[in-house]
C-alpha positions in Angstrom: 31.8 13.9 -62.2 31.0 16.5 -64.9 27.2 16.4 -64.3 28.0 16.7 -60.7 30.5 19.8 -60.8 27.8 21.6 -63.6 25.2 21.2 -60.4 27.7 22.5 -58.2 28.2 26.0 -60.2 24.5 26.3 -61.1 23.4 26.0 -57.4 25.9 28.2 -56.7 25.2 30.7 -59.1 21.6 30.8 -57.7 22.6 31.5 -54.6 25.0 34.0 -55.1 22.3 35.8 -57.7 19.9 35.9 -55.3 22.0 37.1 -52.2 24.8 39.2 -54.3 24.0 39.6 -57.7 20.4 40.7 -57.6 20.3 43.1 -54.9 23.7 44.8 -57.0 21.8 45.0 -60.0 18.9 46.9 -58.4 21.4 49.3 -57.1 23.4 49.6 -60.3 19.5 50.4 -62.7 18.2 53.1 -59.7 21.3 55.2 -60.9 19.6 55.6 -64.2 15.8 56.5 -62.6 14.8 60.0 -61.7 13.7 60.4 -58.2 10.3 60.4 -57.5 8.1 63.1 -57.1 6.0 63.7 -53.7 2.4 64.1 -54.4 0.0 67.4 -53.5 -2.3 67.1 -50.8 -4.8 64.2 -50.9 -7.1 63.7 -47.7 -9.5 60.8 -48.7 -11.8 59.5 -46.6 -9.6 55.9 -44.6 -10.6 53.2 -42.6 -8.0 51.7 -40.3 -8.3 48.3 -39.5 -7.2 46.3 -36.5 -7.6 42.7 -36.5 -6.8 41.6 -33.4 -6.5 38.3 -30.8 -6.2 39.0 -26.8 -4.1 42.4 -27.2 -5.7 43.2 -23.9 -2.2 44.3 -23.0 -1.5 46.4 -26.5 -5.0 47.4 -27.3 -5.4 50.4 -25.8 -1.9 52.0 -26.4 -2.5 51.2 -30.0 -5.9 53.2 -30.3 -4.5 55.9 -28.7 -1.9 56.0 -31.2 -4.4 56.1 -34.5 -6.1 58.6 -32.4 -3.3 61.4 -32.4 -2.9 60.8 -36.1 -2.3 64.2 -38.1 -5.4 63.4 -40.0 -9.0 64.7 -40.2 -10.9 63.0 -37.7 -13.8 63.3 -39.7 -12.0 61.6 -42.5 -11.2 58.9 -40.2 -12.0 55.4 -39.0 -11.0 53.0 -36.3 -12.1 49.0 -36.7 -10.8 47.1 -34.2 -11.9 43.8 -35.1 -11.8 41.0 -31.9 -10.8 37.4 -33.6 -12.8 35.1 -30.4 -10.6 37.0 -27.8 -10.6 35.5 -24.5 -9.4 38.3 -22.8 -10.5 41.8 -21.8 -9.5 43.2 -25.7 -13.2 44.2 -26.6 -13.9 45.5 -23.4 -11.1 47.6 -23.5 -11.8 48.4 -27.3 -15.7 49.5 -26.1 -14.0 52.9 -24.1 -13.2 54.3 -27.1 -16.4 54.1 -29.1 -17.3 57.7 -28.9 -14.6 58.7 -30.3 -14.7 57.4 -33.6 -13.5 53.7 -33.1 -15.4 50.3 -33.9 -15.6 47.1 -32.7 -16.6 44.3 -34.5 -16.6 41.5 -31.7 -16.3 37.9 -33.6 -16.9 35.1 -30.9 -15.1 32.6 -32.6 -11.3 32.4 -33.7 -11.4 32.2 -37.1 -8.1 33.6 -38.7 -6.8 37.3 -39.8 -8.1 36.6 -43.3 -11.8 35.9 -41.9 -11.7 38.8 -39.6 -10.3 41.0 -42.3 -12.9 39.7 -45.1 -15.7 41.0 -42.3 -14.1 44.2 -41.6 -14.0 45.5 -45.0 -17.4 44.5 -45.8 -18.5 47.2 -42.9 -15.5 49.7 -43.5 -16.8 53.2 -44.7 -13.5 54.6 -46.5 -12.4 54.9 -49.8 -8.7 53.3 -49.0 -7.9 51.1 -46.3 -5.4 50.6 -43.9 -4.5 47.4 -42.3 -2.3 47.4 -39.5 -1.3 45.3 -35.9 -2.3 45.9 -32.3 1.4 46.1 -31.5 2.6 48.5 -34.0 3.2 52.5 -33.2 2.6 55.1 -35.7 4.5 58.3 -36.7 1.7 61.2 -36.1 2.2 62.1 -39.9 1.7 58.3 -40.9 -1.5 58.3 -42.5 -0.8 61.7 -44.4 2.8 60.9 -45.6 0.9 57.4 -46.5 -2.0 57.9 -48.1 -1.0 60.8 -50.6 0.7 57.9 -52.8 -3.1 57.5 -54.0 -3.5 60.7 -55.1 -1.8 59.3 -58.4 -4.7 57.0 -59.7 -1.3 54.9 -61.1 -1.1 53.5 -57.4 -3.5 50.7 -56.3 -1.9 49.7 -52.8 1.3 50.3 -50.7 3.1 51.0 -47.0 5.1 52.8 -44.8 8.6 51.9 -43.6 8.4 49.6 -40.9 11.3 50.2 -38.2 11.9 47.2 -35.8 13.6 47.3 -32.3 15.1 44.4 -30.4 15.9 43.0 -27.1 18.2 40.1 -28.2 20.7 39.2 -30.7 18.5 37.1 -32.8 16.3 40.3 -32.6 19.5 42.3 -34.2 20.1 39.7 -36.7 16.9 40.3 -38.2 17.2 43.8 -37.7 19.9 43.6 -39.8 18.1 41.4 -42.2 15.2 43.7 -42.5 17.4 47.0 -43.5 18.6 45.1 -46.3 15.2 44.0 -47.7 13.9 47.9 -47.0 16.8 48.5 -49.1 15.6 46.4 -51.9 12.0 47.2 -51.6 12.9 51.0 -51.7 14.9 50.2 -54.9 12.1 48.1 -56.9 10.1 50.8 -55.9 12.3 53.4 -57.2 12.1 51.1 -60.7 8.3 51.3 -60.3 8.5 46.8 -60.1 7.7 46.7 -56.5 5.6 43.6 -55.4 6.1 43.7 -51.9 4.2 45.2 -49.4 4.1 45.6 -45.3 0.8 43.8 -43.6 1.1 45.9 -40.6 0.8 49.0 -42.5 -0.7 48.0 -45.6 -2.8 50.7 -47.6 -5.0 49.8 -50.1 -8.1 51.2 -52.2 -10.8 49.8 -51.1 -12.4 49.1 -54.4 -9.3 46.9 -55.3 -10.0 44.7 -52.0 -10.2 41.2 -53.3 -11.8 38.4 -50.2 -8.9 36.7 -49.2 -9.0 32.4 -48.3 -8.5 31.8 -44.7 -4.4 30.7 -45.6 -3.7 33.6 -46.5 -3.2 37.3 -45.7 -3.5 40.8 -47.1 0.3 41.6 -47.4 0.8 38.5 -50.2 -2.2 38.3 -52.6 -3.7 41.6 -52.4 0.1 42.7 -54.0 -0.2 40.1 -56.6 -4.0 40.4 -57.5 -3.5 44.5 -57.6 -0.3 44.1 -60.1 -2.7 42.3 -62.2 -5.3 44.7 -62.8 -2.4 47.4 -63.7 -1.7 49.0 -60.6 1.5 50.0 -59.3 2.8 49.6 -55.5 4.1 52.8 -53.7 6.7 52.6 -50.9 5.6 55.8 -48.5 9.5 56.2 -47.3 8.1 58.8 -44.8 5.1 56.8 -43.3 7.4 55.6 -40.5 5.8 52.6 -38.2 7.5 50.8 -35.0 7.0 47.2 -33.9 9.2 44.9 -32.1 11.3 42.1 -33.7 10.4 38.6 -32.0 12.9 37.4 -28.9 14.2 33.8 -28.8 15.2 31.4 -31.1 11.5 29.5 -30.9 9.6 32.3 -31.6 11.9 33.7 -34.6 12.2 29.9 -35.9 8.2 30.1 -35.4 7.7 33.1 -37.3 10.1 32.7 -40.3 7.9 29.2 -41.0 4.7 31.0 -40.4 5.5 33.9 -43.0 6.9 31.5 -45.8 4.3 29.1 -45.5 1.6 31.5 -46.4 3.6 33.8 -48.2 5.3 31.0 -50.6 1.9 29.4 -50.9 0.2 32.7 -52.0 2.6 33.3 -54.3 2.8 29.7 -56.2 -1.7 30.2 -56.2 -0.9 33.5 -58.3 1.8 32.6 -60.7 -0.9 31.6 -63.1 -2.9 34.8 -63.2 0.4 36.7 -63.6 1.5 34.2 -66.5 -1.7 34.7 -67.9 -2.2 38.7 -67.9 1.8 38.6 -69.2 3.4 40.3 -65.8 6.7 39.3 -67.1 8.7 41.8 -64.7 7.1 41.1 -61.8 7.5 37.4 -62.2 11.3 38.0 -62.7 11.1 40.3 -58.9 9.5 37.6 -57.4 11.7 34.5 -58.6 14.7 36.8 -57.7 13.7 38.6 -54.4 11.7 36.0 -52.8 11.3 32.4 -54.7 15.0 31.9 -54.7 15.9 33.3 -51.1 12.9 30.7 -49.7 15.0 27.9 -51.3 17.7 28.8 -50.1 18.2 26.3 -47.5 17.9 23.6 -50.1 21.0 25.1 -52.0 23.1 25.3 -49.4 22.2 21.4 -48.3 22.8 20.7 -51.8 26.0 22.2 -52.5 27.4 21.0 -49.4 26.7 17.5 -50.7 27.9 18.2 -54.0 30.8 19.5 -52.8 31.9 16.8 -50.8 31.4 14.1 -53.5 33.5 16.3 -55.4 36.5 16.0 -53.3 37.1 13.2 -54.4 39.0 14.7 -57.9 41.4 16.5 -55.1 41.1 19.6 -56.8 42.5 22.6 -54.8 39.6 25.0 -56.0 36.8 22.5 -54.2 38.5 22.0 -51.3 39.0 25.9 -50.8 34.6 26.3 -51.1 34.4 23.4 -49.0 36.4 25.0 -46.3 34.8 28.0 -46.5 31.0 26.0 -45.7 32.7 24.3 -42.8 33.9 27.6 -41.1 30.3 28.9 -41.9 29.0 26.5 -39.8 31.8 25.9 -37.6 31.1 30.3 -36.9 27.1 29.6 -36.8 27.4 26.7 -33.9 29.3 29.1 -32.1 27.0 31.7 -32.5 24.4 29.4 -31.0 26.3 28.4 -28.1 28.7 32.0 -27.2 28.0 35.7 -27.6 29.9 36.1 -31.0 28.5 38.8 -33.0 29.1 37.5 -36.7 28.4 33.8 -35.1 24.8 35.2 -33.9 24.0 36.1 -38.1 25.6 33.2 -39.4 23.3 31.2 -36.6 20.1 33.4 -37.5 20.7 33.2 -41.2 20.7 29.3 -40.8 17.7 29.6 -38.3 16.2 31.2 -40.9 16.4 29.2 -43.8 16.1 26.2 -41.9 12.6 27.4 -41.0 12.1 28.7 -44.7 12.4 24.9 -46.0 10.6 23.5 -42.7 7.5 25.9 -44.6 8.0 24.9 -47.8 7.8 21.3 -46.9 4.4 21.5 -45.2 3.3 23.4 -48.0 4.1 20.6 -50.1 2.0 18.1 -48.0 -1.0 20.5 -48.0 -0.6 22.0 -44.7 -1.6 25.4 -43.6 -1.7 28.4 -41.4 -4.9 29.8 -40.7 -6.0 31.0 -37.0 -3.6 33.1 -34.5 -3.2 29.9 -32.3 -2.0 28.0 -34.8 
């Protein structure tokens, strides 16, 4: 029984570092960093990039957007970059060739990291910008983004991503998403940030490393930039808009997507960061993102532990065994009625479900590649 209760309080403790303890320290070490200082004016020359799969609907809306941009013109260019659409995205695209945008029509669906990989090898600027067919920029985004750079310290960053939502599993991630801003503003602050946004991803173009087809620009071009002695920024100001997924399917769909390729990218890179000694960000990523993915595993296990543990009768067991079972007595209901704190407890278990679903297949060698997958 003593081996069991010593995994009890170890899988516990990992959970509660990673959910409680962690974010809390970051907090508790940003008291003891200056602020950061904003940068002078820096107008290099950037090439936005738009890799996109039958946005027929979003395409246009989207262009228009980049277009208002409080940014030279001449300083700036539009890729829109058609993965096999079916629909009427490239024709849509083709209006807006005389005024500065570019479309690279690919015939066959290949994958964002194909489609990327081809974009940059055309792209003109100096830094790039990688960002979705459904996301909205602030007019000032590029400016407020891009003058990170101007400090040669900084390889590759983003802009603050704001989502809004139609549903309550929407919400639930909403509220997900201000606490990890939270924590990537912090790590940031700390100058140990290894996170970045895809949909609003900056990065010097001379850093741009090909990416395999698995992957995406948002995972190992963070990793493979920390590596060569770069820093990430975190452009507070560069403010971008998307929607958060609706339903259940499509959240459960998403969360599996993202950890599949995000986990995987991470475990291919481990090496090179052991190698070049990036002892720091090693200890981010097992903290911030390694132990969150498992997550779902710790709670499984703990609930198992727990119960073969009641068997001593003590009081203390029973009390965190109770406390799982109104957890998920709270997340059924949120499933089934329109209770607010049942709806997180639902998504948060949605969530990790779909975490562990992803880490499985990665285990058995599958993987993510093309938007219909």
């Amino acid at each position: 029984m003593l081996i069991v209760k010593s995994l009890f309080w170890l899988f516990l403790f990992l959970l509660l570092y990673a959910w409680c303890v962690y974010p809390l320290l970051l907090a508790v070490m940003t008291r003891f960093k200056k602020v950061k200082s904003q940068y002078s004016e820096y107008v290099p020359a950037v090439s936005i990039i738009i890799a996109a799969y039958n946005e027929e609907k979003v395409i246009a809306r989207r262009i228009k957007n980049l277009l208002e941009q409080d940014y030279p013109k001449e300083k700036m260019e539009i890729i829109v970059a058609s993965d096999g659409s079916t629909d009427r995205t490239v024709e849509i695209a083709k209006k807006y060739e005389g005024q500065g945008v570019r479309v690279l029509d690919f015939k066959k669906n290949r994958g964002r990291a194909a489609v990327h990989n081809d974009a940059v090898d055309v792209a003109k600027g100096e830094i790039l910008l990688f960002t979705d067919a459904e996301t909205i920029f602030e007019k000032n985004f590029v400016k407020n983004g891009v003058k990170w750079l101007a400090n040669n310290r900084y390889g590759c960053g983003a802009g603050e991503f704001e989502f809004y939502y139609k549903d309550d599993i929407g919400r639930s991630e909403n509220i997900y998403w201000k606490i990890e801003k939270k924590m990537r503003y912090w790590e940031f602050w700390l100058d140990i940030l290894p996170f970045a946004s895809g949909g609003c991803f900056f990065i010097r173009k001379e850093l741009y490393e090909k990416i395999p087809y698995y992957s995406d620009i948002d995972n190992l071009l963070t990793l493979s930039t920390i590596a060569k002695g770069y820093k990430i920024f975190y452009a507070k100001d560069a403010k971008a808009y998307d929607f958060a997924v609706q339903g259940e399917k499509s959240y459960f769909k998403k969360r599996v997507r993202t950890t599949l390729r995000s986990f995987g990218d991470m475990l291919n890179y481990i090496p090179v960061l052991l190698k070049k000694k990036k002892w720091v960000t090693l200890w981010v990523l097992f903290s911030h993102r390694i132990l969150r993915w498992l997550t779902g595993f710790f709670m499984g296990i703990l609930f198992i532990l727990n119960s073969i543990i009641l068997i001593s009768g003590e009081l203390l067991y029973w009390g965190f065994f109770l406390t799982q079972i109104i957890f998920y007595s709270f997340a059924i209901a949120g499933k089934y009625q329109k209770l607010k704190i049942g709806r997180i407890f639902y998504s948060f278990l949605l969530a990790n479900l779909a975490s562990s679903i992803a880490i499985i297949n990665l285990l058995i060698g599958k993987r993510i590649f093309s938007y219909k997958s």
